[in-house]
C-alpha positions as CSV (number, residue, x, y, z in Angstrom):
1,X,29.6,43.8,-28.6
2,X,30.8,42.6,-25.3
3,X,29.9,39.6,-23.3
4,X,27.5,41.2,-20.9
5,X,25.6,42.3,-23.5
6,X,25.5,39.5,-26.0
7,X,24.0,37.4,-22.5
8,X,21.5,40.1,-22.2
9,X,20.3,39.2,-25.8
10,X,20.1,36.1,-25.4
11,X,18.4,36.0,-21.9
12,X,15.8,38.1,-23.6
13,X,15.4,36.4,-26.9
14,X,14.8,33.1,-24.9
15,X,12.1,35.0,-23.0
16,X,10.2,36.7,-26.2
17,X,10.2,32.5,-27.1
18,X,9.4,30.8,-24.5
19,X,6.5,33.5,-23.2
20,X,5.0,32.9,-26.6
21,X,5.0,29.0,-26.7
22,X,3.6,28.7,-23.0
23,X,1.0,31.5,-24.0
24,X,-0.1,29.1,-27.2
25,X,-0.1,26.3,-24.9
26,X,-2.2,28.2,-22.2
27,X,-5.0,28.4,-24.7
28,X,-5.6,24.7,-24.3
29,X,-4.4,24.2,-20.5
30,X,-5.7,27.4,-18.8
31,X,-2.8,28.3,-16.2
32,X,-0.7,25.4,-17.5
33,X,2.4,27.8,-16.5
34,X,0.9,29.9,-13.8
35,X,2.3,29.3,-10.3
36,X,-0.6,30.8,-8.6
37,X,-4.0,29.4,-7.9
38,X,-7.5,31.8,-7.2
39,X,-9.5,29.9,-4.1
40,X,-13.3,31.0,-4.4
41,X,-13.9,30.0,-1.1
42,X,-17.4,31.7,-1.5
43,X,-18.2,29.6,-4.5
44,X,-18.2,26.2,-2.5
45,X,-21.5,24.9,-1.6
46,X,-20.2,22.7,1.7
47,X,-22.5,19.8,1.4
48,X,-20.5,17.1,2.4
49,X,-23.1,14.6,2.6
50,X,-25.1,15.0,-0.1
51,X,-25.9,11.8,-2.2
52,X,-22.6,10.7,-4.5
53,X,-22.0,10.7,-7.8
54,X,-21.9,7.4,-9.8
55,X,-21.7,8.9,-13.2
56,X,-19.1,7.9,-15.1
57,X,-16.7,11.2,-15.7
58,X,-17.0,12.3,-19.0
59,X,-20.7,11.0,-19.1
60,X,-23.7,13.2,-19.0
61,X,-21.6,16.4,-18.2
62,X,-20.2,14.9,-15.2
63,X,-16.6,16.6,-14.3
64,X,-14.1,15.6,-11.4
65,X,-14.5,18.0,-8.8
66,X,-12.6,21.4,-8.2
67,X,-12.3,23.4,-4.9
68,X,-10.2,21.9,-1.8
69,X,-9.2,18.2,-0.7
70,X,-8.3,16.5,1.9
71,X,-6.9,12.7,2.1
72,X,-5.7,11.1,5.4
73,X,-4.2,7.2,5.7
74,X,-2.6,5.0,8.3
75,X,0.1,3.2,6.6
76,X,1.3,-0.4,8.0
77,X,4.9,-0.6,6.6
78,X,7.7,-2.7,5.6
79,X,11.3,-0.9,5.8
80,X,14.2,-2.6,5.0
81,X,17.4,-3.3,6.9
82,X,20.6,-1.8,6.0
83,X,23.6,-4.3,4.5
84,X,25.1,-4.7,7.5
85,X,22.4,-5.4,9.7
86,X,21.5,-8.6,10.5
87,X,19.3,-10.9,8.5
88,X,19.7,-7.9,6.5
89,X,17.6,-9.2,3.1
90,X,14.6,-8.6,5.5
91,X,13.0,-5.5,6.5
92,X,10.8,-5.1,9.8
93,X,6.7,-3.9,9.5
94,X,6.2,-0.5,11.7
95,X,2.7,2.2,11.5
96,X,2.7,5.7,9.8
97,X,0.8,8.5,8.7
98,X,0.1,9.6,5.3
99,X,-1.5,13.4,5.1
100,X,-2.4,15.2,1.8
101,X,-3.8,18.3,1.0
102,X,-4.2,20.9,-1.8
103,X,-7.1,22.5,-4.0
104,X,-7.4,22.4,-7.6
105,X,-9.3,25.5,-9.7
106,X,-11.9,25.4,-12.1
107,X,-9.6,26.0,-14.8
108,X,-7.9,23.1,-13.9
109,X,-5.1,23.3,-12.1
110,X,-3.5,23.7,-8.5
111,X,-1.4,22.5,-5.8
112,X,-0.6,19.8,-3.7
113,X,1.0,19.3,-0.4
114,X,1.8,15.6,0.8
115,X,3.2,14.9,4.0
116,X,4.3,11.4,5.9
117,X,5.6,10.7,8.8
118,X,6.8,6.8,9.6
119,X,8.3,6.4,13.5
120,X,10.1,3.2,13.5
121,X,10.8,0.3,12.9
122,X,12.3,0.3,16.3
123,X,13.9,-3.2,16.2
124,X,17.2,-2.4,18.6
125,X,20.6,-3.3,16.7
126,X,19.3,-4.5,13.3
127,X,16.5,-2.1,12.0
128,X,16.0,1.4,13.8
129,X,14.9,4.7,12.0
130,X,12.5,7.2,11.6
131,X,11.0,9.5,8.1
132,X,9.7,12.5,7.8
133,X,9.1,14.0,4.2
134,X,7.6,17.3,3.0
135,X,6.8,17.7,-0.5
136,X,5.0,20.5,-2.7
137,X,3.6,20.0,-6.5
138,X,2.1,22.0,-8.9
139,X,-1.3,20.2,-10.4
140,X,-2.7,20.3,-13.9
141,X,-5.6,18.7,-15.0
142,X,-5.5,17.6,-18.8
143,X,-8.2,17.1,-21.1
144,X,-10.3,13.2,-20.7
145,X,-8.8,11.0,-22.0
146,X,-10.4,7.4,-23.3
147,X,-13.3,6.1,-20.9
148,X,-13.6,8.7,-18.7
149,X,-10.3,8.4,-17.8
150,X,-8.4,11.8,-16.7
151,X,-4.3,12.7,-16.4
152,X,-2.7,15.5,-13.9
153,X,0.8,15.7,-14.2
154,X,2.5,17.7,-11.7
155,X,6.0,19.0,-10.8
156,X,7.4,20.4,-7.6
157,X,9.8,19.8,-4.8
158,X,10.3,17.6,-1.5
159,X,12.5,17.5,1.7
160,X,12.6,13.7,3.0
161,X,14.5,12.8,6.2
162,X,15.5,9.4,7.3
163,X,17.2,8.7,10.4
164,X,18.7,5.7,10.5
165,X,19.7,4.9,14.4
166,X,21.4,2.0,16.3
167,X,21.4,1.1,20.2
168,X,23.9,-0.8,21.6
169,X,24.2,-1.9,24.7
170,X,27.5,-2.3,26.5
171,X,27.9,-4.5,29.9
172,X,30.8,-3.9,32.4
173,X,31.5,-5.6,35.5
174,X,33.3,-4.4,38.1
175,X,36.1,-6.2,39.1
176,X,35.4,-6.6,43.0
177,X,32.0,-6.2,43.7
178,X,30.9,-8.8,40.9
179,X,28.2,-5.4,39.7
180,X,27.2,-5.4,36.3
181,X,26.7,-1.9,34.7
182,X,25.2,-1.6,31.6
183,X,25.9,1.2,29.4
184,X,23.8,2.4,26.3
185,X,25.5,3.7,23.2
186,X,23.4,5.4,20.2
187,X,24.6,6.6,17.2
188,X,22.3,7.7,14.3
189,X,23.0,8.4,10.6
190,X,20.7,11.2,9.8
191,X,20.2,11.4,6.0
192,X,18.8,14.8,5.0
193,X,17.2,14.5,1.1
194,X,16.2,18.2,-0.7
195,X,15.0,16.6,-4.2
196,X,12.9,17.8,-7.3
197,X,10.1,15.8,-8.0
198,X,8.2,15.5,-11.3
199,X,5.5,12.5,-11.8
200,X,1.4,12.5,-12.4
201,X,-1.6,10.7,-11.2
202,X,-4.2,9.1,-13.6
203,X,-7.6,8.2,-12.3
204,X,-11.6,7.0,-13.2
205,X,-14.8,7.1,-11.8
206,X,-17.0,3.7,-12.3
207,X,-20.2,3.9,-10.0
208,X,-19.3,4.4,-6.1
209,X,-15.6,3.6,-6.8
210,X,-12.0,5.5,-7.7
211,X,-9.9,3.9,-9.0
212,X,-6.4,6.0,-9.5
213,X,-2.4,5.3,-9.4
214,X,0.2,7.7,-8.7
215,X,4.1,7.4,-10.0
216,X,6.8,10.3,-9.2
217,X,10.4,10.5,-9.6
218,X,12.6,11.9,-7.3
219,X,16.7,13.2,-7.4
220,X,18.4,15.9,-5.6
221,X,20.9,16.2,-2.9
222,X,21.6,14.1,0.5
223,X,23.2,15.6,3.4
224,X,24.2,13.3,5.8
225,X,25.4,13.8,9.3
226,X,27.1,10.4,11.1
227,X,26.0,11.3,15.0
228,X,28.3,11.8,17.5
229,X,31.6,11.0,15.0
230,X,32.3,14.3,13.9
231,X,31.4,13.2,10.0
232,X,29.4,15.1,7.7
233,X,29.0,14.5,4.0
234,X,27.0,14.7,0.9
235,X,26.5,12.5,-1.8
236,X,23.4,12.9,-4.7
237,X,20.6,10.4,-4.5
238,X,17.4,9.3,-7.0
239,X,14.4,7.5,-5.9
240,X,10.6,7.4,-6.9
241,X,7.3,6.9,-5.3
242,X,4.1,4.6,-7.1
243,X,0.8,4.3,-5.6
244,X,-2.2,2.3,-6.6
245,X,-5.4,2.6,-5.0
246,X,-9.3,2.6,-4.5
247,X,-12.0,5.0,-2.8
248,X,-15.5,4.0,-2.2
249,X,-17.6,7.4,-2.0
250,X,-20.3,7.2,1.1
251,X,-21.4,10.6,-0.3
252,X,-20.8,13.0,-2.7
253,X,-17.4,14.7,-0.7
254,X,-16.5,11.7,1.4
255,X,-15.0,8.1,0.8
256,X,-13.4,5.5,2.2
257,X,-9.9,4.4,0.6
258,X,-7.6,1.7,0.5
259,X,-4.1,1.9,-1.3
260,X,-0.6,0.4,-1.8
261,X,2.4,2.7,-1.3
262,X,5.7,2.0,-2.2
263,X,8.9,4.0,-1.7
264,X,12.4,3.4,-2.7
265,X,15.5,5.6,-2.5
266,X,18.7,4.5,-4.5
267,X,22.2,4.0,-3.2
268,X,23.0,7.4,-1.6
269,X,21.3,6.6,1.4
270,X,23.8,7.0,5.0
271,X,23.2,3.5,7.3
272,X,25.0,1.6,10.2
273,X,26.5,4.4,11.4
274,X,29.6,2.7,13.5
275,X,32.4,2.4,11.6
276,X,32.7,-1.5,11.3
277,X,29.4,-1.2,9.2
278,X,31.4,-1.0,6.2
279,X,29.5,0.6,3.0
280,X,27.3,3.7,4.0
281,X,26.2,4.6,0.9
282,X,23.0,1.8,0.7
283,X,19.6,2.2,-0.3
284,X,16.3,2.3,1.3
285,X,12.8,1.0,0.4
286,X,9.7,0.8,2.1
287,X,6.4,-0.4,1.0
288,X,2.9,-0.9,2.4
289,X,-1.1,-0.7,2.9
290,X,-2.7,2.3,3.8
291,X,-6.3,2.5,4.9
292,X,-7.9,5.8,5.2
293,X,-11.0,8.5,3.7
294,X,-10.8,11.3,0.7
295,X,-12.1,14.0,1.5
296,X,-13.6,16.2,-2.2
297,X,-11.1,14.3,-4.7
């Protein structure tokens, strides 16, 4: 028997296996292993304001609710500085945007797309960057747990950007004429992050309030490209992301939510990108409030 074939056994064998364990563990967790999610679009009755629900889930036949969601927040943020920056055990507060969006099935599971967008801090020569991340995860919804309380673990992938950029400004005066001239030099160290993602959120329902918390972990690659000096590397990275909140429903599909988001990315992270910097390989954490609404979640 040659190699080829002996691979082809095995690729098969492990197939017949694993098809039958995730088809004994679909009989608990409909579409536990299914990538694709129906949206009945017809069977959603669109009455946003209808009076909420302050049932306890799990009580009296009350279930969290399926179809789409929608959850929007204004984050007011700390992000750090890099080593070499000064004062640099401080970070500097900017604003950002926190979108998410998905839909989760009657047979319990679904996706999720979360996007944020931070512009700043913008805090010339010690603490200037920008993030943009785009992430994807597959929902399930386990069984209740104790009190009402319910689990959805999920798994997927995320691209997160982080510019980190310096402005320095450079004064030259002319010998004769006594004219200053100022000259502005940016460089930017623009961190490129491609990362799997696994992590869950658990959650309960007690009268008008949510009450949920979110935890995922992070690791992938980092591309990073030093602007302007002809330097482009990559290094690996792990980080993780933990959220703790509250929504207060005004109706039955829309409430008003507070929570705290933190974000931290291990060493791997490209900052202070001129050369006298020293170390580029630093981390990064940012952490802040969020105020926003939840829209059907």
């Amino acid at each position: 028997m040659n190699r080829k074939m002996l691979w082809g056994l095995l690729v098969v064998a492990y197939s017949l296996a694993a098809s039958t364990a995730f088809a004994q563990y679909d009989q608990s967790y409909s579409g536990f292993y299914q990538p694709f999610t129906d949206v009945p679009v017809e069977d959603y009755d669109f009455q946003w304001f209808a009076p909420p629900i302050t049932e306890v889930y799990g009580q009296d036949g009350v279930d969290p609710k399926t179809g789409p969601f929608f959850d929007y927040h204004r984050f007011y943020v700390n992000v750090t500085r890099g080593e070499a920056a000064p004062d640099n055990s401080q970070g500097d507060v900017t604003w950002g945007n926190k979108i998410d969006a998905g839909w989760m099935s009657d047979e319990g599971h679904g996706w999720l797309l979360s996007t944020l967008h931070i512009d700043g801090p913008q805090v010339a020569e010690r603490n200037v960057g920008s993030t943009i991340s785009v992430g994807l995860n597959k929902v399930w919804r386990l069984d209740q747990y104790h009190s009402g309380c319910w689990f959805e673990p999920m798994i997927g992938v995320r691209y997160f950007q982080f510019k980190d950029q310096s402005l320095r400004v450079s004064y030259f005066t002319f010998p004769i004429s006594g004219r200053i001239l100022a000259i502005d030099n940016e460089l930017a160290m623009e961190n490129n992050m491609l990362l799997g993602q696994l992590g869950g959120r658990v959650y309960t329902h007690r009268g008008h309030w949510k009450l949920y918390g979110e935890a995922q972990v992070m690791a992938g690659n980092n591309w990073v490209y030093r602007m302007n000096q002809d330097d482009t590397y990559s290094t690996g990275v792990v980080g993780g992301e933990w959220t703790i909140g509250a929504a207060y429903y005004l109706t039955r599909e829309i409430a008003i939510d507070i929570n705290w988001n933190t974000i931290y990315m291990g060493r791997g992270v490209g900052r202070n990108p001129y050369a006298s910097s020293g170390d580029q390989q630093q981390s990064l954490f940012m952490s802040g409030v969020g105020f926003g609404f939840t829209f059907h979640r």
